[in-house]
C-alpha positions as CSV (number, residue, x, y, z in Angstrom):
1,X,150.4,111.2,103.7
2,X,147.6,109.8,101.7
3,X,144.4,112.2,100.4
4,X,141.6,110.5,99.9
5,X,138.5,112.1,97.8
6,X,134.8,111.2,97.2
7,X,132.2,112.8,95.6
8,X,128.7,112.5,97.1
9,X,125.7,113.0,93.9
10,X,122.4,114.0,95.6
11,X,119.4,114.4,93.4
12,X,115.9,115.0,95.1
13,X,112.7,114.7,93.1
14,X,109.4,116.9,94.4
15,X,106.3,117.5,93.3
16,X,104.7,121.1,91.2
17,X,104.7,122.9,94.5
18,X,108.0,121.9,96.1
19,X,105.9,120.5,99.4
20,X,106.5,116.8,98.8
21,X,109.4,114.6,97.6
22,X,108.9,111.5,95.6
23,X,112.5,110.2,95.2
24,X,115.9,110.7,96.8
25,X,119.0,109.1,94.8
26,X,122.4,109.6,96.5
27,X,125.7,107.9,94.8
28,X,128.7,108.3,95.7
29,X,130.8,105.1,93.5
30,X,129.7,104.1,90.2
31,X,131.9,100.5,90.9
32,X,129.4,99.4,93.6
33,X,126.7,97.8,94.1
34,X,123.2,99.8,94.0
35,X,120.3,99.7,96.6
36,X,116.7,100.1,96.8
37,X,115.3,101.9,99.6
38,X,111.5,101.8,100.7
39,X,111.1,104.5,103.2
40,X,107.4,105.9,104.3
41,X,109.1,108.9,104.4
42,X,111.8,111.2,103.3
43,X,111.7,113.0,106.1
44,X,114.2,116.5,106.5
45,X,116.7,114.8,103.6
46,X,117.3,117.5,101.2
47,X,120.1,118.2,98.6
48,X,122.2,119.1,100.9
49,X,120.7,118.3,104.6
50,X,120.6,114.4,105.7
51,X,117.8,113.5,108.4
52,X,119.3,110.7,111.0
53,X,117.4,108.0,109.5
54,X,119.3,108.5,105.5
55,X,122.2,109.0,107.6
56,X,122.2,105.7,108.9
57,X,120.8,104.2,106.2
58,X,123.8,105.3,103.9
59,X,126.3,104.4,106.7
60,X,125.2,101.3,106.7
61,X,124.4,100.7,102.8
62,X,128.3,102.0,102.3
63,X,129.8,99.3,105.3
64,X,128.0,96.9,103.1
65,X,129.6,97.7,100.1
66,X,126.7,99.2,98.0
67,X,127.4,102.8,96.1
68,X,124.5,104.3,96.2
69,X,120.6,104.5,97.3
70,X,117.3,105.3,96.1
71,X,114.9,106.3,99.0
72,X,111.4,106.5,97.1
């Protein structure tokens, strides 16, 4: 049997009132390759809750062998 672990570092900036978000960094391997994501949105993403679209722009980003993403 083989355990595999990974750590998944979410860290969400908003504005004064907690309304609006301005960046979204997720990382997940510090060995990898890091990406640049220009969304007109952030959507539902949260710490914790992913929105489809970061979903499958993480699935993606981590098939093509990046580490971790900035949505701003």
């Amino acid at each position: 049997m083989k355990i595999i672990k990974c750590t998944l570092r979410t860290e969400v900036t908003y504005d004064e009132e907690m309304k609006n978000k301005y960046v979204v960094k997720k990382e997940w391997d510090k060995n990898k390759r890091k990406a640049l994501i220009l969304m007109k949105s952030a959507g539902l993403t949260d710490e914790i809750v992913q929105d489809q679209t970061t979903m499958y722009v993480m699935n993606n980003l981590a098939k093509l062998g990046y580490n971790r993403c900035r949505n701003l």
